[in-house]
C-alpha positions as CSV (number, residue, x, y, z in Angstrom):
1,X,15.4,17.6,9.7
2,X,16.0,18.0,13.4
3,X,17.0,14.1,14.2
4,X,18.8,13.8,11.4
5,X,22.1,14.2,12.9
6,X,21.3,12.1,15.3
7,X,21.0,9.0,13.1
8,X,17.6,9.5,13.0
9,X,15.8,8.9,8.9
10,X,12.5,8.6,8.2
11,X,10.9,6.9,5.2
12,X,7.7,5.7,4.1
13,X,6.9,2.3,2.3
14,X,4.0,2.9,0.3
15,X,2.4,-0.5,-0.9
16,X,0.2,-1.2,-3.9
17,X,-1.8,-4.3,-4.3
18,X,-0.5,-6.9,-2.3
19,X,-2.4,-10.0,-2.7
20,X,-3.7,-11.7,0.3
21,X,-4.5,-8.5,2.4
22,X,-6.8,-7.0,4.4
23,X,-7.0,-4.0,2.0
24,X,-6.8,-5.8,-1.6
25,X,-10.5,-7.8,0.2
26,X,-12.1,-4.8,0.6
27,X,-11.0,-2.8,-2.3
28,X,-11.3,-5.6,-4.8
29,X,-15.0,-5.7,-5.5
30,X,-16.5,-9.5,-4.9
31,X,-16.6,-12.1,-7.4
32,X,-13.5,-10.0,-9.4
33,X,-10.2,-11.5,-9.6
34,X,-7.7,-9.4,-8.0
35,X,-5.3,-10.0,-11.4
36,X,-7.5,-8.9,-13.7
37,X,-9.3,-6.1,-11.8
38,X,-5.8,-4.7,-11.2
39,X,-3.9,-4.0,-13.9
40,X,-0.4,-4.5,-12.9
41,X,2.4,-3.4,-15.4
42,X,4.9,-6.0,-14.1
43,X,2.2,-8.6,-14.5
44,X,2.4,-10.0,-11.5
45,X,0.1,-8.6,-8.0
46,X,2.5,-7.8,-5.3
47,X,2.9,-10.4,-2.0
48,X,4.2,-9.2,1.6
49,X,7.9,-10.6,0.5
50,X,7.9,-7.8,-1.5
51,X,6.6,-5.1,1.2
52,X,9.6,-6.9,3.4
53,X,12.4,-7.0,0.9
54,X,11.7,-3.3,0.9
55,X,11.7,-2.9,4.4
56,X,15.0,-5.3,4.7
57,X,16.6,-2.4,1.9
58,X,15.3,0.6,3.5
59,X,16.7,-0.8,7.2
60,X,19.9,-1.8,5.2
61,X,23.4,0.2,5.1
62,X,22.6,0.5,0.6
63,X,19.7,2.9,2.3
64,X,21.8,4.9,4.8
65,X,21.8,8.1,2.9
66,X,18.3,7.8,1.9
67,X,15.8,10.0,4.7
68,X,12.6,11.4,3.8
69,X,11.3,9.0,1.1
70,X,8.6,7.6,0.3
71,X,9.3,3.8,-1.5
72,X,5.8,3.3,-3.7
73,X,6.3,-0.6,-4.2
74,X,2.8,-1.3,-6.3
75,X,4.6,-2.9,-9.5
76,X,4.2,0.5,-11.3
77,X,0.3,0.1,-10.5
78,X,0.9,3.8,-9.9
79,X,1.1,4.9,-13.5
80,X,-2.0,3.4,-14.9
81,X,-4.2,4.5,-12.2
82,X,-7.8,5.6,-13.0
83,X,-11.3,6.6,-13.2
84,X,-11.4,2.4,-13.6
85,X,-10.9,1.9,-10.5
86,X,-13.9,2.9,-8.5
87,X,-13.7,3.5,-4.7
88,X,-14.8,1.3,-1.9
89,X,-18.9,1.4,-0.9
90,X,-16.7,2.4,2.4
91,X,-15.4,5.4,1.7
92,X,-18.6,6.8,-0.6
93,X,-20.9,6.0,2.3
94,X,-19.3,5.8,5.7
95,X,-22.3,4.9,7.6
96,X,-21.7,1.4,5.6
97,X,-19.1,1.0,8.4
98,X,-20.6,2.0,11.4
99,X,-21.0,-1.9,12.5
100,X,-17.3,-1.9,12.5
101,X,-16.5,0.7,14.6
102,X,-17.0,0.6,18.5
103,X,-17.5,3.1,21.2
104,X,-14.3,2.6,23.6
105,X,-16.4,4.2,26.5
């Protein structure tokens, strides 16, 4: 609100699976395939051209009036999500990350 007459927008690309990620890895369980653990309404799993071509858009003078958005680009992932899709070991037991985290002292 206050930068905006300055130029200033803000917006938010919000990605779904994106095959070939760091997060689709951990959230996929192993031995799944990513297509059929995630059921993907265009019928196709996201790539990063797709993340960028929404950047390219939101960066883009079609997107000038647009400020305070957030862009879910997931396929329409979004509407079919569920109690199917079970979260990460990670996030039920965080001390199953502790080897990844270090002490910047």
């Amino acid at each position: 609100m206050e930068e905006g007459p300055h130029g200033v927008r803000s917006n938010v690309i919000a990605p779904g699976p994106i095959t070939g990620t760091e997060g689709m890895d951990r959230l996929t369980p192993k031995g799944r395939d990513e297509q059929q653990y995630w059921p993907v309404p265009t019928g196709r799993m996201g790539d990063s051209r797709d993340i960028a071509n929404a950047a390219v858009f939101l960066f883009s003078d079609a997107a000038s009036f647009i400020s305070g958005q957030v862009l879910v680009v997931d396929g329409a992932s979004e509407h079919v999500r569920g109690p199917i899709l079970p979260y990460p070991e990670s996030v039920l037991d965080p001390a199953s990350t502790k080897h990844l985290i270090k002490a910047r002292m």
